[in-house]
N, C-alpha and C positions, 0 to 999 in steps of 0.2 A: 680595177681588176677586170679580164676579159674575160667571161666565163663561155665555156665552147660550147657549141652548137650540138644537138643531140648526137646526129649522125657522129659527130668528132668525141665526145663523149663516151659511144657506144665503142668507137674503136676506140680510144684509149683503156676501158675495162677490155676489151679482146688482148690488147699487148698485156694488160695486166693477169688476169686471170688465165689465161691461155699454158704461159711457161707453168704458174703454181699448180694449174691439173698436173700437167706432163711430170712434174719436181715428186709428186705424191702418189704417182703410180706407182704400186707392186712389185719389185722385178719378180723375175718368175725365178723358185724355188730352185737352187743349186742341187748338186749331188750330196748326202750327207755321207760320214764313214762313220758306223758305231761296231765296238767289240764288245763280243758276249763270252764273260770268263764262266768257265763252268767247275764245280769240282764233284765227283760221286763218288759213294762208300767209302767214306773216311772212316766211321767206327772208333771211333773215339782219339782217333791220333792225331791230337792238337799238338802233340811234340816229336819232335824225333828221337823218340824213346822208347827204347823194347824192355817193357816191364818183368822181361821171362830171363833177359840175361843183364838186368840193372844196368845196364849202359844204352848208349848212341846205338843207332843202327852201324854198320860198319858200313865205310867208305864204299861208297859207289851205288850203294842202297837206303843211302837218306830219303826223307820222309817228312811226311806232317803239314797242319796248317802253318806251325811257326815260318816254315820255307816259304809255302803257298804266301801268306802275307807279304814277304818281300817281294816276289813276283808280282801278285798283285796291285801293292800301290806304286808299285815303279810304273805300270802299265798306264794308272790311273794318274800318275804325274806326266808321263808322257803325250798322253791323250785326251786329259778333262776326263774330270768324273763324271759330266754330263753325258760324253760318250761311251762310258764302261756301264758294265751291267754285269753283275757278279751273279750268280745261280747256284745251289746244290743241290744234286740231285738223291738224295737218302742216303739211309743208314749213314745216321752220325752219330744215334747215342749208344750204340752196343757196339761192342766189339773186341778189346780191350782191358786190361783190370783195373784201370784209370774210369771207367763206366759201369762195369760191373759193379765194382766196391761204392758209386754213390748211386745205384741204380739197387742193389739188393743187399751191401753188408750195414752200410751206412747209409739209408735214402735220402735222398734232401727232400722229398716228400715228409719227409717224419723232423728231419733236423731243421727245416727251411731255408738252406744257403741254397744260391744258386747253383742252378743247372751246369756244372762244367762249359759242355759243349754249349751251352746258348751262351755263356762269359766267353768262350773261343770264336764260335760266329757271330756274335755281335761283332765282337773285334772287328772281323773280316772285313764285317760290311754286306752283309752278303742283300740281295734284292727280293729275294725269293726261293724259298727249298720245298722239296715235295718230301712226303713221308716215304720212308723205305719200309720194305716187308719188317727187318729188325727193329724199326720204331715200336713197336707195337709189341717187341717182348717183355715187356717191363707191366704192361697192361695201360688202358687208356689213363690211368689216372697220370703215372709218369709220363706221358705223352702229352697231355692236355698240359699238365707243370711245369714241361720243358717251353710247349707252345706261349703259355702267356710271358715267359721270361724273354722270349726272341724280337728283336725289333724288325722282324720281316714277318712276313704268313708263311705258315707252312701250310701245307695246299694236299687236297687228296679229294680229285673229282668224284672217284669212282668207290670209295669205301660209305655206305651206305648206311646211317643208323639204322636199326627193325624198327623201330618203335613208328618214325615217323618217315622215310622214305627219302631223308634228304644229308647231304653229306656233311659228318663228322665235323670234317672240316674247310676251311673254306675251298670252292672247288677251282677259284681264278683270282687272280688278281689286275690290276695295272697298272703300267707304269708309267709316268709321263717324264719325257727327256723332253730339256735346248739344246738345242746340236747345233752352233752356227748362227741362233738367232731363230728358226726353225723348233715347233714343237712335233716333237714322233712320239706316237704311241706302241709300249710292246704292251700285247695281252701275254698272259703267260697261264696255262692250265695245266696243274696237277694230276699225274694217272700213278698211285701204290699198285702195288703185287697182290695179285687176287691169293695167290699163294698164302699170303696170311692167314686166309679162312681155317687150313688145316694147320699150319706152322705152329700159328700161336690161336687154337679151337677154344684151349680154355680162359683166355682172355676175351674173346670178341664171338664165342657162340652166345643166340641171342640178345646179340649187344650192335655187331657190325655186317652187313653183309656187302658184299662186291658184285661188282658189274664189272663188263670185261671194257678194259683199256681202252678199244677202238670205240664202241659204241659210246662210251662217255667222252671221249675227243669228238666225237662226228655231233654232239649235242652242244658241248661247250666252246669249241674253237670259232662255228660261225658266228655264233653269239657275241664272242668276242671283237671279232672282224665290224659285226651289226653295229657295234658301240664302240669304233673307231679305231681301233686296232692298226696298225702298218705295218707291222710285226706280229705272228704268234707265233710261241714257242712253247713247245708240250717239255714238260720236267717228267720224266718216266722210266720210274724203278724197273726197268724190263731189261731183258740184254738184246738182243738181233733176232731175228723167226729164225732156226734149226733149219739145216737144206732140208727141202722138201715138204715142208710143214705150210698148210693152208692155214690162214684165218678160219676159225669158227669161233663165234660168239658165246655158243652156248659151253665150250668149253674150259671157258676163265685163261686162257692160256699163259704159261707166264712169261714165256719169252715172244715178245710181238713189237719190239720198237719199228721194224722195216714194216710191219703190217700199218702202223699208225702214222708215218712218218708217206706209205702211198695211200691210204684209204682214206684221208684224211686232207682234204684240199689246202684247205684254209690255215692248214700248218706249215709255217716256212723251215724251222728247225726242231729237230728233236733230239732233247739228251739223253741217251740211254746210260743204262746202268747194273745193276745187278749181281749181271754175270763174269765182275771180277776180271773184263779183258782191256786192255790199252786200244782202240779203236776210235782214232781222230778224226777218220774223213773218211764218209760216204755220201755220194749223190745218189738220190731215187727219182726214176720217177715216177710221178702220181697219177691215180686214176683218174685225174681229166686231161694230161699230157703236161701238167706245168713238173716244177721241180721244188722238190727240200733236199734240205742237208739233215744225217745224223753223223752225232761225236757221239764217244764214250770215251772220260776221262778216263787213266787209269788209277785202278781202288788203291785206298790207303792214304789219300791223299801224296802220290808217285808224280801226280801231274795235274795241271792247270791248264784245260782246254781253251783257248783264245777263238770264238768265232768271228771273222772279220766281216762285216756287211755294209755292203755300197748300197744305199739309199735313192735312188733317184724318184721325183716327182709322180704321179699314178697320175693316167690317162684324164679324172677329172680336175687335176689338178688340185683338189680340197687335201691333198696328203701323200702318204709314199709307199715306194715299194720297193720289193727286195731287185735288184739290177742283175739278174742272169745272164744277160749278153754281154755286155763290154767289160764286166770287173763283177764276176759271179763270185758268189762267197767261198772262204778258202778257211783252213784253220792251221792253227799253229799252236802247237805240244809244248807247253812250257814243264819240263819234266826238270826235275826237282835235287836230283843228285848230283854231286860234286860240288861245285865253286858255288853255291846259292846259299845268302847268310841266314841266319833264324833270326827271327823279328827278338828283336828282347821287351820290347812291348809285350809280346802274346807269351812267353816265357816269364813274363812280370806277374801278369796277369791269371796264369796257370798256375805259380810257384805254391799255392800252399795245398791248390788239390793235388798235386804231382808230388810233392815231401808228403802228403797222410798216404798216398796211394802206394809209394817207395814203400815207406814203414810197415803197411800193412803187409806186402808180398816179401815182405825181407824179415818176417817171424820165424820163427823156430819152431815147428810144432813135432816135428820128432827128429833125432838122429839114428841113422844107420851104421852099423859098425862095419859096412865096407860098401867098396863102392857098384852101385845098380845101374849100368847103364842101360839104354834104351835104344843103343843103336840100330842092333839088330831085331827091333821088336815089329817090321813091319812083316816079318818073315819067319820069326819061329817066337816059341816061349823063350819068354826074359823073368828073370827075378820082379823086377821092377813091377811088370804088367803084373804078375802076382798078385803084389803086393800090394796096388791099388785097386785090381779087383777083390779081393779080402776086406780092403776096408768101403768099396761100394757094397759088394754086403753085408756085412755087417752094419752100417751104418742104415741101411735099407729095412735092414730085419727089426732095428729098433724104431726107426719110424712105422713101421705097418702093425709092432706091437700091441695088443687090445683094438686093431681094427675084423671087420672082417675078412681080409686078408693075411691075418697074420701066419696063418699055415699052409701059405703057397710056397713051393719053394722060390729060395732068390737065385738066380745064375748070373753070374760076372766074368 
């Protein structure tokens, strides 16, 4: 055997090892595309079902998660689940007599079955919901009940225990996606309706207090970013600032999502909510000159906000960012009525709170010997209006009976 000479040696490890560096380099980080599905103010409408007229909503006004879930996994078959990110933005457990009745006639507090709506969002899948002002009429104990039955966090930076100065419940989460082979992080931070303070006083005076929205974004969203974040997205019970309306802190404001969505850097999108309006697509921009986006699904679950975000590489290379220049984030209204099927999954799964909730609103508990309509009762006295205020008081006068109250007069 001839065994080679150093020099010849050393270049034969250069032919060798030379390629297997180059073979094991990195490429550099593609563009990624993730979409962020959003839903807000459901209120209890896991079906498309109006408890007040025992039927379907009528054609052209459908509703519900049952729809929302078809839209959903179709998106989530289409695109890898790695790249969807589903969000609710509050009030899911009031609203409705499908919540009411397991919220106050029958609690599942006292009965132990699950949470309705945490058996309807689980379904979903959802990633992440923030509490709405309505979360919190039931009082915390139904809220914390619902929380531990949910396989997401429900998040509220800004709702404050007294006792101890720190939030309720959790105030961030996040989340880690492969998109492409590529790991991205979304932080996501929690802002409720300070509005609760008053709404619902006697559940949460000295129990909760609030901080206003922006200043608990402006403390939790960089933090986020700090611990690697690529993505933050605020989930915020708010609607849009009111023309003309400044930010002030010290006044709890309750509609402020464009106040948080520019005072707030480190935010790339915000879901707003609240105020019950269809509003897909708004750019702001923010107080250091970069850009976010806010959505607002429309309430009832009417629609499924889709946010579409192009991912490209950030400046050190360690991770990404949102791509404002060549393919800026765009949204698309998946609204809910006409040709869209109802999951029968989530209709499976709903079927027996939906039959006790039917039965209960379909009792008898008086007849009329003629017919009281209500049509005209936004405008003059009706029999009807009567008749219910009669039995608000009366019904009134017997609870305040043997209090000290009891010889105020009642007006109805």
């Amino acid at each position: 055997m001839i065994r080679p000479t150093v020099p010849a040696a050393l270049a034969a490890a250069a032919l060798v090892v030379g390629p297997a560096a180059s073979a094991t380099a990195m490429p550099a980080p593609q563009a990624l595309s993730m979409s962020v599905l959003a839903t807000s103010d459901v209120h209890g409408h896991a079906l498309n079902w109006d408890y007040f007229t025992d039927s379907p909503y009528p054609a052209g006004e459908e509703l519900g998660l049952d729809r929302a879930k078809t839209v959903v996994d179709g998106i989530r078959a289409e695109k890898g689940e790695e790249s969807v990110l589903l969000v609710d933005n509050g009030d899911s457990i009031q609203g409705n007599p499908l919540t009411s009745y397991f919220s106050s006639t029958e609690p599942v507090t006292e009965s132990g079955l699950d949470h309705p709506m945490a058996v309807a969002s689980n379904l979903m899948g959802y990633d992440a919901q923030v509490t709405g002002n309505h979360e919190y009429n039931y009082g915390l104990d139904m809220l914390d009940y619902y929380e531990q039955q949910t396989d997401f966090p429900v998040l509220a930076a800004n709702a404050l225990e007294t006792a101890t100065g720190e939030p309720h419940n959790d105030p961030t989460t996040m989340i880690e996606r492969t998109i492409d082979g590529e790991t991205v992080q979304v932080g996501i931070v929690g802002l409720t309706n300070p509005g609760s303070r008053i709404w619902d006083k006697k559940h949460l005076e000295g129990t909760i207090e609030f901080e206003d929205m922006v200043t608990s974004a402006q403390t939790y969203a960089p933090q986020l970013k700090e611990q690697g974040a690529d993505v933050v997205i605020a989930l915020a019970h708010t609607g849009k600032d009111p023309a003309g309306q400044q930010w002030d802190a010290s006044q709890l404001q309750e509609n402020i999502a464009t106040s948080i969505a520019t005072e707030v850097p480190d935010i790339d999108v915000v879901v707003a909510g609240h105020s019950h309006q269809d509003q897909p697509e708004e750019v702001v921009t923010q107080s250091d000159g970069t850009q976010a986006l806010i959505t607002q699904p429309n309430y009832w679950a009417r629609s499924v906000s889709e946010v579409e975000l192009n991912l490209v590489p950030d400046e050190d290379g360690d991770g990404f960012t949102i791509d404002w220049d060549d393919a800026a984030p765009s949204v698309t209204p998946h609204y809910l009525q006409g040709d869209v099927a109802e999951s029968q999954e989530m209709a499976d799964a709903m079927s027996s709170y939906h039959e006790e909730t039917v039965d209960y609103v379909n009792q008898t508990i008086a007849k009329a010997s003629e017919t009281m309509s209500a049509k005209t009762s936004r405008y003059e006295d009706t029999a009807i209006l009567d008749f219910i205020g009669h039995v608000m008081t009366e019904k009134t006068e017997e609870g305040l009976a043997g209090t000290d109250y009891e010889d105020l007069p009642v007006l109805a």
